[in-house]
ChimeraX commands (.cxc) that place a marker at each C-alpha (Angstrom):
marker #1 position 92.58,79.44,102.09 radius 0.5
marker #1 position 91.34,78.35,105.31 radius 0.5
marker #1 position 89.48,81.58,107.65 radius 0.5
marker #1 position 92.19,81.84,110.46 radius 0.5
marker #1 position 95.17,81.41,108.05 radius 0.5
marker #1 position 93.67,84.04,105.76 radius 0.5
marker #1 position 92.75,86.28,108.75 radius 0.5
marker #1 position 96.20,85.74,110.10 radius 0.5
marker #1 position 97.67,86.67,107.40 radius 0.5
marker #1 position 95.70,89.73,106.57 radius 0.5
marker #1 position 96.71,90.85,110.16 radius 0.5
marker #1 position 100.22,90.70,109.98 radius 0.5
marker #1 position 100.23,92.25,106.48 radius 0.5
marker #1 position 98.38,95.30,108.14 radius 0.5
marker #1 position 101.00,95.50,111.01 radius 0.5
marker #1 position 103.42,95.48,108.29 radius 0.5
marker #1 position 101.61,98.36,106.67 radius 0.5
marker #1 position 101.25,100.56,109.50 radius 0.5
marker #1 position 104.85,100.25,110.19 radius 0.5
marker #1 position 105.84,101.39,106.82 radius 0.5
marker #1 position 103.04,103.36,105.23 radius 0.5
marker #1 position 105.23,103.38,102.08 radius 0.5
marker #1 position 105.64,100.19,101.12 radius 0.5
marker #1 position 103.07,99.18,98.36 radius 0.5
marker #1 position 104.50,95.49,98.86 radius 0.5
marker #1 position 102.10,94.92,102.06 radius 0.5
marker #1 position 99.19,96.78,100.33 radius 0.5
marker #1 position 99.76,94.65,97.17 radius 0.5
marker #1 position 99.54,91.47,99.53 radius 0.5
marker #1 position 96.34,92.36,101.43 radius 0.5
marker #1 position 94.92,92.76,98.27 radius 0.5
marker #1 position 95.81,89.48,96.99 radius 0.5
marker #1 position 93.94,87.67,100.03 radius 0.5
marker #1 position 90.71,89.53,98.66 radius 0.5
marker #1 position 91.11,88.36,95.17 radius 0.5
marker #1 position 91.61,84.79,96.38 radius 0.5
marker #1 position 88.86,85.11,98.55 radius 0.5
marker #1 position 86.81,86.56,95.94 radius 0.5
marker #1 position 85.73,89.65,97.89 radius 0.5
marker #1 position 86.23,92.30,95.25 radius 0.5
marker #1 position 84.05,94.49,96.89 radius 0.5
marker #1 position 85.88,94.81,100.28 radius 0.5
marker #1 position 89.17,94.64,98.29 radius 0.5
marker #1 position 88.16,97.99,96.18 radius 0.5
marker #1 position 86.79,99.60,99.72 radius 0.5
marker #1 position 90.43,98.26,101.53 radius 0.5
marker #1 position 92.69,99.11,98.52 radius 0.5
marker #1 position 90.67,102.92,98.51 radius 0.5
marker #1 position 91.97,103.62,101.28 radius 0.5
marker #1 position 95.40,104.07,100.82 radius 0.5
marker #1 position 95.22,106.87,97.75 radius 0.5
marker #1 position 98.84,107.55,97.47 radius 0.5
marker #1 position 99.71,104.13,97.44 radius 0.5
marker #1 position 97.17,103.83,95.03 radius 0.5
marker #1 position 98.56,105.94,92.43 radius 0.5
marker #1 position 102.13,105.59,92.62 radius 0.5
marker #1 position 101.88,101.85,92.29 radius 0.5
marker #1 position 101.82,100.01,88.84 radius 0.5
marker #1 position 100.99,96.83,90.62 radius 0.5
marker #1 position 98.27,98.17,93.11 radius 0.5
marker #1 position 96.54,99.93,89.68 radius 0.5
marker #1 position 96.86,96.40,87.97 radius 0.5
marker #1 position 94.61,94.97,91.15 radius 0.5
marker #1 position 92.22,97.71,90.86 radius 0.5
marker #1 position 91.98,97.16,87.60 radius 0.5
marker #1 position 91.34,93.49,87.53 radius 0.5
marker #1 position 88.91,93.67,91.15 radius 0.5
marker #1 position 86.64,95.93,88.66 radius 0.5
marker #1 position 87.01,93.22,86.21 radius 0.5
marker #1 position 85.60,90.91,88.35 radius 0.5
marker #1 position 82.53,92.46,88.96 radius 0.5
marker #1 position 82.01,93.53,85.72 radius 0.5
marker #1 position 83.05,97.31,85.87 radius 0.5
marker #1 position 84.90,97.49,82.50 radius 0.5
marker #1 position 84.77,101.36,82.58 radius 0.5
marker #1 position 86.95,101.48,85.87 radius 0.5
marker #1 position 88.62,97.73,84.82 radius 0.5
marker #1 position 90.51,100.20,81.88 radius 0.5
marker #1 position 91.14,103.29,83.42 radius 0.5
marker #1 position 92.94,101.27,86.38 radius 0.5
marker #1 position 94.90,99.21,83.77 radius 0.5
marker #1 position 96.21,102.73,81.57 radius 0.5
marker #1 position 96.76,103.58,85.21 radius 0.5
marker #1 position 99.52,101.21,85.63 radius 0.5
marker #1 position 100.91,101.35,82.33 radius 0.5
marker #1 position 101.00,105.34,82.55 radius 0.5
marker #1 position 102.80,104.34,85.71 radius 0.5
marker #1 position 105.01,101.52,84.54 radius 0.5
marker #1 position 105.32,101.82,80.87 radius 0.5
marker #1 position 107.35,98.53,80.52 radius 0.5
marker #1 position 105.25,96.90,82.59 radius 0.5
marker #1 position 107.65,95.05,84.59 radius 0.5
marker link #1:1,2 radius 0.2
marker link #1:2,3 radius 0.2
marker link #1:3,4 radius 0.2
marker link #1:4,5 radius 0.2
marker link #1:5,6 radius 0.2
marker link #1:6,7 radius 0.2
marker link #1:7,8 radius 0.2
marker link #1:8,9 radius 0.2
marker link #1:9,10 radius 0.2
marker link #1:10,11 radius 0.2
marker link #1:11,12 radius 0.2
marker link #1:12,13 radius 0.2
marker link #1:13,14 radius 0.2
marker link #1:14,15 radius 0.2
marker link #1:15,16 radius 0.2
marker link #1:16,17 radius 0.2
marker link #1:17,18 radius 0.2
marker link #1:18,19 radius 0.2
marker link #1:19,20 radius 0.2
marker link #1:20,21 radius 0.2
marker link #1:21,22 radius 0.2
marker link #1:22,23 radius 0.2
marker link #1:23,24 radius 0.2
marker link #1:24,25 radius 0.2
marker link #1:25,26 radius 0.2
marker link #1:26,27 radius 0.2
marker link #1:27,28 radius 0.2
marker link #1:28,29 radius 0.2
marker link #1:29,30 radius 0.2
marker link #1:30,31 radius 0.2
marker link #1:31,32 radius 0.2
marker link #1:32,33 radius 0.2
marker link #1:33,34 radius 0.2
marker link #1:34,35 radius 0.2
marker link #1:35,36 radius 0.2
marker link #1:36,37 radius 0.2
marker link #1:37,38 radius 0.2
marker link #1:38,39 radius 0.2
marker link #1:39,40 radius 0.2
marker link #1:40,41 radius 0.2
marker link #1:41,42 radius 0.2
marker link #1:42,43 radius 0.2
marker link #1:43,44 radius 0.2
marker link #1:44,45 radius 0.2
marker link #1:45,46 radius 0.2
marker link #1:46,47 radius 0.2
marker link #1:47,48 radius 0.2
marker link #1:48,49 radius 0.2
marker link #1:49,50 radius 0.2
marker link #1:50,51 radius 0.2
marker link #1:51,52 radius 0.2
marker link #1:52,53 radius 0.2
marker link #1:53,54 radius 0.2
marker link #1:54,55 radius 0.2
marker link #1:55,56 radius 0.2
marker link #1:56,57 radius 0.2
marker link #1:57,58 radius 0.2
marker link #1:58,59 radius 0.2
marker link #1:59,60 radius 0.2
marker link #1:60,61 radius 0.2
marker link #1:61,62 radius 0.2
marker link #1:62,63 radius 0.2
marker link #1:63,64 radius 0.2
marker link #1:64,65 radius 0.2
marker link #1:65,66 radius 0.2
marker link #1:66,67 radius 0.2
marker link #1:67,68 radius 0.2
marker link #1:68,69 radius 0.2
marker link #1:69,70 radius 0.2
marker link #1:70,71 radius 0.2
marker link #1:71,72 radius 0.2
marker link #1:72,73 radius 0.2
marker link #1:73,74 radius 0.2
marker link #1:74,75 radius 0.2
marker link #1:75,76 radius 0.2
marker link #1:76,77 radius 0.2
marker link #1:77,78 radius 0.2
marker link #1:78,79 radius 0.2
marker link #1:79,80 radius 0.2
marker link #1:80,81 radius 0.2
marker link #1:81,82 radius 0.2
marker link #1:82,83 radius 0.2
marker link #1:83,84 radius 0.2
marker link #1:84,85 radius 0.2
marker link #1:85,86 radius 0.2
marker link #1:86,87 radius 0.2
marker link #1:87,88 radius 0.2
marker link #1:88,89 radius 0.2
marker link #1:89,90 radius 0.2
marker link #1:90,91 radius 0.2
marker link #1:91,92 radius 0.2
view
């Protein structure tokens, strides 16, 4: 992903977010540009951020889980994946 498309993106996907504070779907994309870009750090910093989203959200627990994956935080990697299973049991 090319810097100004990703940055671009990121924007309008925070715009989004401010707009609707609710809506894990722009949270869930934001964090997708940090997994692509391999910046699990700043994803798990971003992605902190936004606690009730956070825990209400099968999907955003699934990227926590697999951003501590990444860097080799197993610990975290499974309590962030029971997260979202507590939180979507049929994982859909």
């Amino acid at each position: 992903m090319e810097d100004s498309s990703w940055q671009k993106a990121m924007k309008h996907f925070q715009t989004a977010l401010l707009l609707d504070t609710a809506n894990a779907a722009y949270l869930v994309n934001c964090a997708a540009i940090f997994q692509v870009r391999k910046e699990n750090l700043a994803g798990l910093d971003f992605l902190s951020r936004h606690p009730r989203l956070l825990t209400t959200s099968a999907e955003l627990a699934g990227i926590m889980g697999a951003l501590f994956e990444e860097l080799g935080k197993y610990q975290e990697a499974k309590e962030w994946a029971l997260k979202a299973l507590e939180l979507d049991t049929e994982n859909n």
